[in-house]
PyMOL Python script that loads the backbone (N, CA, C, O; Angstrom):
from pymol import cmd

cmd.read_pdbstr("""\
ATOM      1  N   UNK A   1      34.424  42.323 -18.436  1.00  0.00           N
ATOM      2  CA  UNK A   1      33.001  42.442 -18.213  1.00  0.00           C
ATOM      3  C   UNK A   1      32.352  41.058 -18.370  1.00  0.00           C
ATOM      4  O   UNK A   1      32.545  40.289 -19.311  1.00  0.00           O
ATOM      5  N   UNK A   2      31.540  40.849 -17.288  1.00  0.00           N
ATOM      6  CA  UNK A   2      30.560  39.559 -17.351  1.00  0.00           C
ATOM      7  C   UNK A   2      29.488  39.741 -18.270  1.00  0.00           C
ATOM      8  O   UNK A   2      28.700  40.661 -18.490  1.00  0.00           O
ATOM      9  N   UNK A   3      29.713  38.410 -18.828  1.00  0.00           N
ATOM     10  CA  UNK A   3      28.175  38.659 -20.053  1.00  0.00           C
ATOM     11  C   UNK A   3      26.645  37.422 -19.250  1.00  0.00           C
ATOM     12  O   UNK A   3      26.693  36.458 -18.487  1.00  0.00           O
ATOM     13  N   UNK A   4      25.882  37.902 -19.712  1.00  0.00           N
ATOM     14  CA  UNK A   4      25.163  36.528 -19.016  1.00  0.00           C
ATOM     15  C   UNK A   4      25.402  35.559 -19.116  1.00  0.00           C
ATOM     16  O   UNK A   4      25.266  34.890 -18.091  1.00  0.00           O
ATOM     17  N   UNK A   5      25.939  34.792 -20.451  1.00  0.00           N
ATOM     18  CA  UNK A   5      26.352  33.167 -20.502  1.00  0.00           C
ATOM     19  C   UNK A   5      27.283  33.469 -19.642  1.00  0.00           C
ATOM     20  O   UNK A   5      27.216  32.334 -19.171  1.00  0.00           O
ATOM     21  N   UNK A   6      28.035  33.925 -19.050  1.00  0.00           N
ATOM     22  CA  UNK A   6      29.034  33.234 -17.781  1.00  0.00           C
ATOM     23  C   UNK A   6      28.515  33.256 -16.693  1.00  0.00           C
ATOM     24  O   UNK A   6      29.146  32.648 -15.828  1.00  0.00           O
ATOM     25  N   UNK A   7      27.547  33.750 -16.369  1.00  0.00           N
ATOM     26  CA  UNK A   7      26.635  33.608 -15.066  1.00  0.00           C
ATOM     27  C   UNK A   7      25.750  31.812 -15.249  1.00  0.00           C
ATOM     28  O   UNK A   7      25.146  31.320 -14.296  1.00  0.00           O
ATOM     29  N   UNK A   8      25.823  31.368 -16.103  1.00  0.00           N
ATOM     30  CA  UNK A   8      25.574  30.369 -16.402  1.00  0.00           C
ATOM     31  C   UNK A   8      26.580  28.975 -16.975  1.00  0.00           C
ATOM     32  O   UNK A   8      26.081  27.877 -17.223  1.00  0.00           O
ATOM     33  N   UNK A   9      27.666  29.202 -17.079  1.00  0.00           N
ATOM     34  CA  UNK A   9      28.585  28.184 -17.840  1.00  0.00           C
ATOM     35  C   UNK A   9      29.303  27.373 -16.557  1.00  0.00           C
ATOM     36  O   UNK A   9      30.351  26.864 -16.955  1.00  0.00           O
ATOM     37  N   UNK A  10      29.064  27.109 -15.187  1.00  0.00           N
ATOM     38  CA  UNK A  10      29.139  26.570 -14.513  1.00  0.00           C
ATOM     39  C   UNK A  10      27.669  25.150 -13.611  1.00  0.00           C
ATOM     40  O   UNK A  10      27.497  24.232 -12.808  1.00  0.00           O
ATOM     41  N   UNK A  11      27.079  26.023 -14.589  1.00  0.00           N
ATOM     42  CA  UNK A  11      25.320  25.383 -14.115  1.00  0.00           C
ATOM     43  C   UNK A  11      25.394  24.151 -14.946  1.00  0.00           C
ATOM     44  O   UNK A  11      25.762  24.387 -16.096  1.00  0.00           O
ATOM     45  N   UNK A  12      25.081  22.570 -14.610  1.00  0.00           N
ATOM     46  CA  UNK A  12      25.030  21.572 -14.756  1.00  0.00           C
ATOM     47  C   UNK A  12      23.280  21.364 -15.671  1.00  0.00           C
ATOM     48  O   UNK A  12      22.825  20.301 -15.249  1.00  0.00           O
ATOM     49  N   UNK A  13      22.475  21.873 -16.487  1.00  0.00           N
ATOM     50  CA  UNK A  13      21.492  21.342 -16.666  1.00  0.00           C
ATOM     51  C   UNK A  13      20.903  20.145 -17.228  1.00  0.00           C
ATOM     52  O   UNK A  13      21.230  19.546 -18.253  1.00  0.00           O
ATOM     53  N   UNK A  14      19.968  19.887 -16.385  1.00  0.00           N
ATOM     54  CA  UNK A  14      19.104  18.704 -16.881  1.00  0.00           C
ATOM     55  C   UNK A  14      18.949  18.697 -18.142  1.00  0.00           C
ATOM     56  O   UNK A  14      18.430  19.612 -18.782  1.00  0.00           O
ATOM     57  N   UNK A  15      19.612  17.132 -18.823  1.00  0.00           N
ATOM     58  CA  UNK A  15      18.679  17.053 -20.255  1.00  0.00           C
ATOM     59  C   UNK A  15      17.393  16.625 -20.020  1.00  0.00           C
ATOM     60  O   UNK A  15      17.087  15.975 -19.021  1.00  0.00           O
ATOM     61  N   UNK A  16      16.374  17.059 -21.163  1.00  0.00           N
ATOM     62  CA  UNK A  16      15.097  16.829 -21.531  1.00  0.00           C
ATOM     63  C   UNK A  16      14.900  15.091 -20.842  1.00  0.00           C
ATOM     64  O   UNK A  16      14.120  14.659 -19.993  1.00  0.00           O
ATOM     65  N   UNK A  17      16.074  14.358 -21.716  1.00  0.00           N
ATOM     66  CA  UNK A  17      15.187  12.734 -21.447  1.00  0.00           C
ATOM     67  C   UNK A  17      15.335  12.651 -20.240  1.00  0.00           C
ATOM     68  O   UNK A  17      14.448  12.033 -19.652  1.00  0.00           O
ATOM     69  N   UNK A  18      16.746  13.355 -19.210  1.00  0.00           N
ATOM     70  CA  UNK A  18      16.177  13.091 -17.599  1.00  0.00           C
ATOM     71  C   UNK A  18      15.289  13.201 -16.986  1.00  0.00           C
ATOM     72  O   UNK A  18      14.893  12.447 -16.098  1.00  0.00           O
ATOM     73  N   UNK A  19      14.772  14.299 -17.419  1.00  0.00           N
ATOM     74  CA  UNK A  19      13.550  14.731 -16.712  1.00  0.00           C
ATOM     75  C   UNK A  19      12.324  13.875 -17.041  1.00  0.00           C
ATOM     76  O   UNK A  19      11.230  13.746 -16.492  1.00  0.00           O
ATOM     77  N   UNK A  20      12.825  13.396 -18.009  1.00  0.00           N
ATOM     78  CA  UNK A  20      11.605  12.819 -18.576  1.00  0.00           C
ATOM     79  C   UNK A  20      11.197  11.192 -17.872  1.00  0.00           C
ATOM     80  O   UNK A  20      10.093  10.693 -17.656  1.00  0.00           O
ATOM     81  N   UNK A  21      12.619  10.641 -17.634  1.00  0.00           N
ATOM     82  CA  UNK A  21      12.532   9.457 -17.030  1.00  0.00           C
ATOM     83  C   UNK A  21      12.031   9.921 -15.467  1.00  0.00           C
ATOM     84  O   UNK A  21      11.097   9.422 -14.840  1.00  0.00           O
ATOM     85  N   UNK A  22      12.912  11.004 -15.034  1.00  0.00           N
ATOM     86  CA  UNK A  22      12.493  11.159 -13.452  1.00  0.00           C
ATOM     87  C   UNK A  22      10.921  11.329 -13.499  1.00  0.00           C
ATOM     88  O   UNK A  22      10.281  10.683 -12.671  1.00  0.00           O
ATOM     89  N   UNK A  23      10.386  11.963 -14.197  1.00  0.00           N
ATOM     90  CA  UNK A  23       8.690  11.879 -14.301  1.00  0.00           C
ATOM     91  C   UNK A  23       8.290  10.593 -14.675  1.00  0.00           C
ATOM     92  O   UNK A  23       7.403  10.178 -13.929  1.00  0.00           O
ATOM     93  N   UNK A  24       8.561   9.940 -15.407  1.00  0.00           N
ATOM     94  CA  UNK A  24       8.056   8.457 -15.666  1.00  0.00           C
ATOM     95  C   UNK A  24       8.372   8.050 -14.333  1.00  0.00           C
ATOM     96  O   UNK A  24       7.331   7.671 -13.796  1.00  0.00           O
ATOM     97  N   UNK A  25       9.458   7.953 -13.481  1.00  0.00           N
ATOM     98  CA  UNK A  25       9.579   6.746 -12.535  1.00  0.00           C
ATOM     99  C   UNK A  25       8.806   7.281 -11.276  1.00  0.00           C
ATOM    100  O   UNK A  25       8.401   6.627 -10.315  1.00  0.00           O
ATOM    101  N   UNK A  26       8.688   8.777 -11.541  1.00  0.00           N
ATOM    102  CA  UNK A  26       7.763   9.340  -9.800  1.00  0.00           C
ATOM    103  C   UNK A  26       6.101   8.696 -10.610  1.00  0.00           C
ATOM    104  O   UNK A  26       5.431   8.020  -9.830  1.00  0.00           O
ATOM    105  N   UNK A  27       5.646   8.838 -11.674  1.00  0.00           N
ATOM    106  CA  UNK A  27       4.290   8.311 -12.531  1.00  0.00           C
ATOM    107  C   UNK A  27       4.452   6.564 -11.607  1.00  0.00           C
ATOM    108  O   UNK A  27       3.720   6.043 -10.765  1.00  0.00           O
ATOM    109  N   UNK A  28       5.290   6.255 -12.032  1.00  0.00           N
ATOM    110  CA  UNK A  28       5.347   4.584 -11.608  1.00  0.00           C
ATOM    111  C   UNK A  28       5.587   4.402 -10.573  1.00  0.00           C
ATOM    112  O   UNK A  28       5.574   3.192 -10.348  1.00  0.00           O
ATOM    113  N   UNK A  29       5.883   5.125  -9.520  1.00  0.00           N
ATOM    114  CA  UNK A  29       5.988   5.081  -8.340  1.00  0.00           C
ATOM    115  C   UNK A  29       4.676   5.709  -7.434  1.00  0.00           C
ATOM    116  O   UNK A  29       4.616   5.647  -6.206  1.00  0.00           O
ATOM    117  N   UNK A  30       4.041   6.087  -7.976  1.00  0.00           N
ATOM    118  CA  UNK A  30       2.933   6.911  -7.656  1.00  0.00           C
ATOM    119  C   UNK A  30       1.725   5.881  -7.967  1.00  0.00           C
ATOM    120  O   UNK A  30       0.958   5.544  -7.065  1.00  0.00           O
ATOM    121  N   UNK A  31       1.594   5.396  -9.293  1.00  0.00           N
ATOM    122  CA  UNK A  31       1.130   4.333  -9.332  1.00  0.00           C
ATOM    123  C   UNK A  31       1.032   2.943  -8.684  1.00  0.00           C
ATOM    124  O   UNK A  31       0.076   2.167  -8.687  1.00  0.00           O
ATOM    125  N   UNK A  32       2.377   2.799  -8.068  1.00  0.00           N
ATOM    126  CA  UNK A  32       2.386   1.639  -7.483  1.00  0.00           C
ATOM    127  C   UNK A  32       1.865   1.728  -5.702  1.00  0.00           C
ATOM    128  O   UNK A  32       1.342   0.899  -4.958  1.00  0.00           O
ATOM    129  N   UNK A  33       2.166   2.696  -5.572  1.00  0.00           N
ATOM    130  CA  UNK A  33       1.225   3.466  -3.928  1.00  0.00           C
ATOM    131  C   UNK A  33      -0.174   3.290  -3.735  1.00  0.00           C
ATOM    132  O   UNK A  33      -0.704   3.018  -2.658  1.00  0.00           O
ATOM    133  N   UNK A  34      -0.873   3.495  -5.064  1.00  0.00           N
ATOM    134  CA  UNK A  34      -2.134   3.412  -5.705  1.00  0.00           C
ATOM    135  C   UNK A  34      -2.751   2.225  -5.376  1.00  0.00           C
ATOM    136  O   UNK A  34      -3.643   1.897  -4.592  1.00  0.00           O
ATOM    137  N   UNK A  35      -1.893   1.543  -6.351  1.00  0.00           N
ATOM    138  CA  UNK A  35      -2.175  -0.408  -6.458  1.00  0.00           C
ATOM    139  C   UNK A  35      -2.093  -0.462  -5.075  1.00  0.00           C
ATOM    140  O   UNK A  35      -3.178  -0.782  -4.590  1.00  0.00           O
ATOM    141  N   UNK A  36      -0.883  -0.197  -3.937  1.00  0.00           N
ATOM    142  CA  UNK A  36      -0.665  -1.451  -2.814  1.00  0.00           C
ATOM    143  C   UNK A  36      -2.104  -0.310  -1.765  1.00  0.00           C
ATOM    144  O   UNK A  36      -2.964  -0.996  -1.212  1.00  0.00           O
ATOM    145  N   UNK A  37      -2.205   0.938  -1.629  1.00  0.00           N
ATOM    146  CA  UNK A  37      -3.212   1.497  -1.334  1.00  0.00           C
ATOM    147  C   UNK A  37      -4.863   0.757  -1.818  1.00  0.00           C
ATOM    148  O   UNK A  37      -5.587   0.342  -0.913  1.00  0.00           O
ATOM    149  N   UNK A  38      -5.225   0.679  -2.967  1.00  0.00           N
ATOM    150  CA  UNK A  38      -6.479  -0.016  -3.138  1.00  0.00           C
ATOM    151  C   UNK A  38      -6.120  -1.876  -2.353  1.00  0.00           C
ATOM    152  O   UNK A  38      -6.927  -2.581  -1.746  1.00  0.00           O
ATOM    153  N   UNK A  39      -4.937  -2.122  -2.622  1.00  0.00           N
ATOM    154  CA  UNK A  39      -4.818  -4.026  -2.247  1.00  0.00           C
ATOM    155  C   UNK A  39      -5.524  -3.612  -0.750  1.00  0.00           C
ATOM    156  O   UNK A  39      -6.528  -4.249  -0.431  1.00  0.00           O
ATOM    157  N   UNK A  40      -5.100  -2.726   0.025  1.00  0.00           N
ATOM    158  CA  UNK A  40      -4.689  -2.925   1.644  1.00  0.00           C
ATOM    159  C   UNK A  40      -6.548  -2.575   1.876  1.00  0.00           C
ATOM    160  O   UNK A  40      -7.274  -3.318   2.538  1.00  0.00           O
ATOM    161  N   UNK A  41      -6.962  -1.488   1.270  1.00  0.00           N
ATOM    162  CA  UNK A  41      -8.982  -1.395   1.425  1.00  0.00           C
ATOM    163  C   UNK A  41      -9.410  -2.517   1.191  1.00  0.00           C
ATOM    164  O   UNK A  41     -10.116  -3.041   2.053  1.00  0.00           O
ATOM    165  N   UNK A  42      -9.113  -3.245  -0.061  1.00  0.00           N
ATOM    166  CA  UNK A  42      -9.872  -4.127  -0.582  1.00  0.00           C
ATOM    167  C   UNK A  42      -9.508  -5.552   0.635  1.00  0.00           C
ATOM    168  O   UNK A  42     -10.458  -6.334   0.669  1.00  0.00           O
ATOM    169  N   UNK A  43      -8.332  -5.953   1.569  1.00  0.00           N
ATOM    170  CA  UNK A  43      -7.776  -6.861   2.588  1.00  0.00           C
ATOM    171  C   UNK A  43      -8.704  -6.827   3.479  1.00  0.00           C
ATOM    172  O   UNK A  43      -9.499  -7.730   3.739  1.00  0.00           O
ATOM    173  N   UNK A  44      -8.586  -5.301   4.191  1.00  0.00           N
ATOM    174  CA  UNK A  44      -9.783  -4.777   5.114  1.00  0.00           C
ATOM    175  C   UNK A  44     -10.842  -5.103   5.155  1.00  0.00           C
ATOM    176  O   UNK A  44     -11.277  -5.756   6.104  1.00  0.00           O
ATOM    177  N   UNK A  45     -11.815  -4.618   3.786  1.00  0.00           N
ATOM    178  CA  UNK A  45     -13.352  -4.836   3.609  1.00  0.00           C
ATOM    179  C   UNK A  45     -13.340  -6.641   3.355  1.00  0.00           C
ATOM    180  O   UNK A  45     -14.467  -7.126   3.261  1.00  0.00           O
ATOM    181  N   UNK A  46     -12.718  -7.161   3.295  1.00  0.00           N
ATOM    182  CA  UNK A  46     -12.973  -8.456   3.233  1.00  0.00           C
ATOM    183  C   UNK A  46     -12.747  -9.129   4.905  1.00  0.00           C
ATOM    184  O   UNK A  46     -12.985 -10.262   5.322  1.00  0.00           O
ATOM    185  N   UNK A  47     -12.408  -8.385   5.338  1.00  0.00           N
ATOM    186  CA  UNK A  47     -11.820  -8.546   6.864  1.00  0.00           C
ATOM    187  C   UNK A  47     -13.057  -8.624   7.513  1.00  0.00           C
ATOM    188  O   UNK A  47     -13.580  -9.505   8.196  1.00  0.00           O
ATOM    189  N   UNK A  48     -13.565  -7.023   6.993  1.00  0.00           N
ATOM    190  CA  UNK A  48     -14.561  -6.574   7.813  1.00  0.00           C
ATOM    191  C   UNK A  48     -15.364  -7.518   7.949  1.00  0.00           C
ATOM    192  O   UNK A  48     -15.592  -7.959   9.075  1.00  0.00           O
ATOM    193  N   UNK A  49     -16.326  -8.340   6.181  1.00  0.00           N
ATOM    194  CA  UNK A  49     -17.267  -9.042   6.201  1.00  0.00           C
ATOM    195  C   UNK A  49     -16.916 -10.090   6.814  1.00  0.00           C
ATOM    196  O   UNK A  49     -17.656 -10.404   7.745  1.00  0.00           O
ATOM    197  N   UNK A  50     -15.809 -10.917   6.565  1.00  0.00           N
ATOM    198  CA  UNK A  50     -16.087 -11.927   7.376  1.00  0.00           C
ATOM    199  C   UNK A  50     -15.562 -11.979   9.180  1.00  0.00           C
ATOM    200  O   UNK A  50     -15.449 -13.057   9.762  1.00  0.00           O
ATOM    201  N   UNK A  51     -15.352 -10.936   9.714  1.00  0.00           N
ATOM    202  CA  UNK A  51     -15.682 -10.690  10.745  1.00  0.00           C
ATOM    203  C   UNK A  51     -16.954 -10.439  11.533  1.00  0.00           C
ATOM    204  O   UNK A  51     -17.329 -10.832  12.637  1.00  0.00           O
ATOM    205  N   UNK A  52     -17.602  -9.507  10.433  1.00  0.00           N
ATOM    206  CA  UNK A  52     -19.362  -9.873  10.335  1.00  0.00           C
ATOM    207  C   UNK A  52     -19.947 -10.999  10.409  1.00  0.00           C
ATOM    208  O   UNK A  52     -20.971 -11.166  11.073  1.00  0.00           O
ATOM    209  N   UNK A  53     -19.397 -11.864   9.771  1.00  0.00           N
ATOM    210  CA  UNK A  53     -20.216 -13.303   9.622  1.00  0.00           C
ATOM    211  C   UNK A  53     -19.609 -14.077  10.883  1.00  0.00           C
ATOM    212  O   UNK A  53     -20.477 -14.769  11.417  1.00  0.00           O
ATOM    213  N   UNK A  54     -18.455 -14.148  11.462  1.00  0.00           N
ATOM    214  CA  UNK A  54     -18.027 -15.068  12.285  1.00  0.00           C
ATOM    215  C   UNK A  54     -18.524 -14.450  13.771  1.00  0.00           C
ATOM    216  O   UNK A  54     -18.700 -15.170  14.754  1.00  0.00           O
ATOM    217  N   UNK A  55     -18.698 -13.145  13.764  1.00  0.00           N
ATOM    218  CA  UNK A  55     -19.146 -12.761  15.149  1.00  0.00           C
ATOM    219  C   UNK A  55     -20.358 -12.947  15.330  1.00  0.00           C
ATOM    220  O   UNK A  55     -20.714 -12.496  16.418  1.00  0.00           O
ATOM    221  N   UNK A  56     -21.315 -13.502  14.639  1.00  0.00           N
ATOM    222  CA  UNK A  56     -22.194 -13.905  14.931  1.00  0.00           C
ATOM    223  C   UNK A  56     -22.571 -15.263  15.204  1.00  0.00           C
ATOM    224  O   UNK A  56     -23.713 -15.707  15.326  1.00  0.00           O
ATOM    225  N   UNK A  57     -21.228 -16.007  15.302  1.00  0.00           N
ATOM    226  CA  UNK A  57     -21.184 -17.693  15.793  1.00  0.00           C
ATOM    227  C   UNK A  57     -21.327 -17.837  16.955  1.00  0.00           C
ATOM    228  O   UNK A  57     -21.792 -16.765  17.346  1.00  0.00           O
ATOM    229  N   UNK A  58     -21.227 -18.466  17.743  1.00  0.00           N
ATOM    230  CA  UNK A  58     -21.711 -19.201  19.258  1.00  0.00           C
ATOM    231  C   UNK A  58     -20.441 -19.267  19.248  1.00  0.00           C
ATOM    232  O   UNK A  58     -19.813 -19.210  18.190  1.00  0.00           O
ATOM    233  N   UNK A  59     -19.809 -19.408  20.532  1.00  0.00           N
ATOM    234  CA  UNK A  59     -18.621 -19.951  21.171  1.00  0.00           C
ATOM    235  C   UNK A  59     -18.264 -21.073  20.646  1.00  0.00           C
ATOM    236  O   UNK A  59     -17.122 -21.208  20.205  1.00  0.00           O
ATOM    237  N   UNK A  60     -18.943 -21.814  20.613  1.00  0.00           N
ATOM    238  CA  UNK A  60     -18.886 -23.072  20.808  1.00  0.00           C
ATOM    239  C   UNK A  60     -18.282 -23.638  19.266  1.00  0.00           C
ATOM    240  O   UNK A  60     -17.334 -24.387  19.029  1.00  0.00           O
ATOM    241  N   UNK A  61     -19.466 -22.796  18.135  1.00  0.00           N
ATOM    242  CA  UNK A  61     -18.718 -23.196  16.849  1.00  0.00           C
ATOM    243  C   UNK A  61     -17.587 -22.277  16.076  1.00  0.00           C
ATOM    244  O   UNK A  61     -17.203 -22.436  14.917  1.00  0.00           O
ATOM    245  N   UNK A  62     -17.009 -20.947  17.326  1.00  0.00           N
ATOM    246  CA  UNK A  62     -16.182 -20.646  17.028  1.00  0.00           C
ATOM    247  C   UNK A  62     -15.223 -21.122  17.206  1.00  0.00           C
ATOM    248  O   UNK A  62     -14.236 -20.698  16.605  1.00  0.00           O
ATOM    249  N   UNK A  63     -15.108 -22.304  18.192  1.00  0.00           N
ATOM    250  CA  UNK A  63     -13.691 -23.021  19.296  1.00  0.00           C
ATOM    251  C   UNK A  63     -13.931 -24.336  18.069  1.00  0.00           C
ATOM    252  O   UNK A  63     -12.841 -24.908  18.054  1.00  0.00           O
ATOM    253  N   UNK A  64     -14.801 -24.995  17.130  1.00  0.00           N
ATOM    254  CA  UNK A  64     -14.464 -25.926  16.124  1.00  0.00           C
ATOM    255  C   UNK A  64     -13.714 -24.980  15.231  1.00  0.00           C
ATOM    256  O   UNK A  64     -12.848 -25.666  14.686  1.00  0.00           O
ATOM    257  N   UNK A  65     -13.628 -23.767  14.826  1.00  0.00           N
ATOM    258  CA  UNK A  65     -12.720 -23.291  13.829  1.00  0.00           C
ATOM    259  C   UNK A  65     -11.777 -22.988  14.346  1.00  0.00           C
ATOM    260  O   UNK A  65     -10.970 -22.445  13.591  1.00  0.00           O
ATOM    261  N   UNK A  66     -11.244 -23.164  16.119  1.00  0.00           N
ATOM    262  CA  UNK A  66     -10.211 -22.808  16.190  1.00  0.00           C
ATOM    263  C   UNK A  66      -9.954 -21.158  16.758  1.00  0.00           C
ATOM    264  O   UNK A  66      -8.923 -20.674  17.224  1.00  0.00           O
ATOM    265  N   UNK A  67     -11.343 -20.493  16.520  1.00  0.00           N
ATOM    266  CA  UNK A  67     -10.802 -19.490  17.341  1.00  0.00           C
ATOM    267  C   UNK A  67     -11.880 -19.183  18.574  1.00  0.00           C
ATOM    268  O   UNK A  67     -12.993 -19.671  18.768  1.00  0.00           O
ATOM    269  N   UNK A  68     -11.131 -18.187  19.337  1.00  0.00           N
ATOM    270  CA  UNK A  68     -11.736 -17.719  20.644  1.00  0.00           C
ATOM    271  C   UNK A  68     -12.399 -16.073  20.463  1.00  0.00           C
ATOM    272  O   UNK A  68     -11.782 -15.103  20.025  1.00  0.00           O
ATOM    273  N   UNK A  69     -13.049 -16.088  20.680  1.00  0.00           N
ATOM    274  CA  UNK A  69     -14.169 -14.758  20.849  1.00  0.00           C
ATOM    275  C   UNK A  69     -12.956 -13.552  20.819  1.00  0.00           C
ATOM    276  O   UNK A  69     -12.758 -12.936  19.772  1.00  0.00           O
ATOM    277  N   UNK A  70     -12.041 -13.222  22.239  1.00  0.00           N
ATOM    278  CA  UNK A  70     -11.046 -12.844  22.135  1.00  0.00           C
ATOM    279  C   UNK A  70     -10.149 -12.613  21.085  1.00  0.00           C
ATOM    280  O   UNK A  70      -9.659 -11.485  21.143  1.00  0.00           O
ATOM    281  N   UNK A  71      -9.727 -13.369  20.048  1.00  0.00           N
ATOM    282  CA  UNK A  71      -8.252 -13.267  19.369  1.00  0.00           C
ATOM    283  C   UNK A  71      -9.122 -13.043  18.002  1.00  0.00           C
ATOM    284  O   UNK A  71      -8.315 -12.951  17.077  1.00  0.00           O
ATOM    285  N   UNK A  72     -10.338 -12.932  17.571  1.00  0.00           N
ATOM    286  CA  UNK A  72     -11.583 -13.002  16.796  1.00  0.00           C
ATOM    287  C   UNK A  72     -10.995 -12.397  15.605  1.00  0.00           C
ATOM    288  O   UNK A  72     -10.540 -12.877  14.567  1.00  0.00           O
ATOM    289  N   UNK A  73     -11.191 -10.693  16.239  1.00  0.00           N
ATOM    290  CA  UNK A  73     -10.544  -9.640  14.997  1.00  0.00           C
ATOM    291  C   UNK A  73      -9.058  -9.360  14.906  1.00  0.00           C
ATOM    292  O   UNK A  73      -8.630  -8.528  14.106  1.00  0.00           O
ATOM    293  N   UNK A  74      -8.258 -10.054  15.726  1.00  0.00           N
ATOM    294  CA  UNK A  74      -6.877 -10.394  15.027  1.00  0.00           C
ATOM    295  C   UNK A  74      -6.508 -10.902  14.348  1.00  0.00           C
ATOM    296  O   UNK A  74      -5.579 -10.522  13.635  1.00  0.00           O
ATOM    297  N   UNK A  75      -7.395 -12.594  14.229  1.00  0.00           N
ATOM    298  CA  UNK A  75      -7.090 -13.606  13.135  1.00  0.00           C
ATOM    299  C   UNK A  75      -7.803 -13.320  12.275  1.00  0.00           C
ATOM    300  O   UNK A  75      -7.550 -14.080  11.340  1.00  0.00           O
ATOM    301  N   UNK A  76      -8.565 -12.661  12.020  1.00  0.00           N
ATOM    302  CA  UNK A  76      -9.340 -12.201  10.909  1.00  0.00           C
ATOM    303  C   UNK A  76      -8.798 -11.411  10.314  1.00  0.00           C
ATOM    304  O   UNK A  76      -8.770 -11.461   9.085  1.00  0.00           O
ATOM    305  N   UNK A  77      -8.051 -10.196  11.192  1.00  0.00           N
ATOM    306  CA  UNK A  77      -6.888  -9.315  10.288  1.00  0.00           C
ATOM    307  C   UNK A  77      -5.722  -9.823   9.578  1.00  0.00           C
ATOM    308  O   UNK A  77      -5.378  -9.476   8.448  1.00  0.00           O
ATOM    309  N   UNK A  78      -5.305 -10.432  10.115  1.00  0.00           N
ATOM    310  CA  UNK A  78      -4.268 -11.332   9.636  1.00  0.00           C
ATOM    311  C   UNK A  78      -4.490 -12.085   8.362  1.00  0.00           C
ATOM    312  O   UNK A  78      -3.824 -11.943   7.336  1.00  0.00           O
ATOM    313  N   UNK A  79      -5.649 -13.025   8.563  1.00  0.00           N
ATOM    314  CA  UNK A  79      -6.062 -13.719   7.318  1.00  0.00           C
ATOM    315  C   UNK A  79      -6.541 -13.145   6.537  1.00  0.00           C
ATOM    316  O   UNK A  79      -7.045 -13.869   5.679  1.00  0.00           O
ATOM    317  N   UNK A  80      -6.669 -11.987   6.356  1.00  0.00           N
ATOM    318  CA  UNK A  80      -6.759 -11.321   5.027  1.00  0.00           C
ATOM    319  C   UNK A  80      -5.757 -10.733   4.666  1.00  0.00           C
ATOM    320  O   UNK A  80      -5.600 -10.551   3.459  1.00  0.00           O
ATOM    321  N   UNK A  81      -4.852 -10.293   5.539  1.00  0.00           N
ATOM    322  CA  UNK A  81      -3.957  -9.469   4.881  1.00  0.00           C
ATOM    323  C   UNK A  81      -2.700 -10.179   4.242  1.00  0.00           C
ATOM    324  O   UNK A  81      -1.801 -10.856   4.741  1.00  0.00           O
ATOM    325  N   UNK A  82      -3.065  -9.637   2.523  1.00  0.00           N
ATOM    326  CA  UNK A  82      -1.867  -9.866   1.742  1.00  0.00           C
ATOM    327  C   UNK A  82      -0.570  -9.698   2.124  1.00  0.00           C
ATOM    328  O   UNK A  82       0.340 -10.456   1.785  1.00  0.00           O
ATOM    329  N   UNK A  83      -0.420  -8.525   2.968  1.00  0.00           N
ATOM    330  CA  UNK A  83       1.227  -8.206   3.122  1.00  0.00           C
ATOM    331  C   UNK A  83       1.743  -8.867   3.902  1.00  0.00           C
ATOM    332  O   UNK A  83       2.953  -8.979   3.705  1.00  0.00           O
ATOM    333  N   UNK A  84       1.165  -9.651   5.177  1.00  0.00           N
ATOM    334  CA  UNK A  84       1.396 -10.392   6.087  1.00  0.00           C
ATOM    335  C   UNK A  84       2.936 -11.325   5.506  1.00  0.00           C
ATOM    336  O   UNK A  84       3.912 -11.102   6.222  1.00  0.00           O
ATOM    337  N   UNK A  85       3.067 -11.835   4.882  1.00  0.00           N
ATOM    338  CA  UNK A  85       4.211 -12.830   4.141  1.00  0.00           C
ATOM    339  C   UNK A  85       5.262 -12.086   3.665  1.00  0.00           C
ATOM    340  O   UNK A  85       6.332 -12.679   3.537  1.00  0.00           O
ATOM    341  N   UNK A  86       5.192 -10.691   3.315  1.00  0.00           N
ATOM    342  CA  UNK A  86       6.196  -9.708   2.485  1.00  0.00           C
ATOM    343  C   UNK A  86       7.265  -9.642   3.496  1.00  0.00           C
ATOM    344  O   UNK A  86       8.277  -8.975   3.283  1.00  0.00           O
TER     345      UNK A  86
END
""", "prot")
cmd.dss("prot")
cmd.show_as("cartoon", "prot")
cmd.util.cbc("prot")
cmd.orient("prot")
C-alpha cells in the first residue's frame, strides 16, 4: 500500500534560500528595467527640448552647427541617447 510520503519521495523541492535568491535576482532584475526604462524617457525629453530649440534656427545657422533641416531629429536622437555606445 502507497502512503502519501511516497507520492512525494521522488519530488526534488526547492530550499527556502533558493527561492529566496531567485526572488532577490527577479527584484534586481526588475529593478534594473526600471533604471534603463527611466535613463531612455529622461534621453528622449532631453531630445525633445533641444530639438525644440534647434528647430527654430534658420538654415543658415543650422549648416554652422553642422546640421541640415533634414537629418535635424536624427542627430538629435542620437546625441542624446545614452545607449548609442553600448
Amino acid at each position: 500500500m502507497m502512503t502519501v510520503f511516497d507520492h512525494f519521495s521522488g519530488v526534488d523541492a526547492t530550499p527556502p534560500t533558493r527561492t529566496a535568491i531567485s526572488l532577490s535576482s527577479l527584484r534586481k532584475s526588475f529593478g534594473e528595467r526600471v533604471k534603463m526604462w527611466v535613463s531612455t524617457c529622461a534621453d528622449y525629453y532631453a531630445a525633445a527640448a533641444l530639438y525644440e530649440e534647434l528647430r527654430g534656427l534658420s538654415d543658415a545657422e543650422l549648416h554652422k552647427r553642422g546640421i541640415s533641416r533634414d537629418t535635424l531629429a536624427r542627430k538629435v536622437c542620437k546625441s542624446c541617447d545614452r545607449t548609442a555606445g553600448r
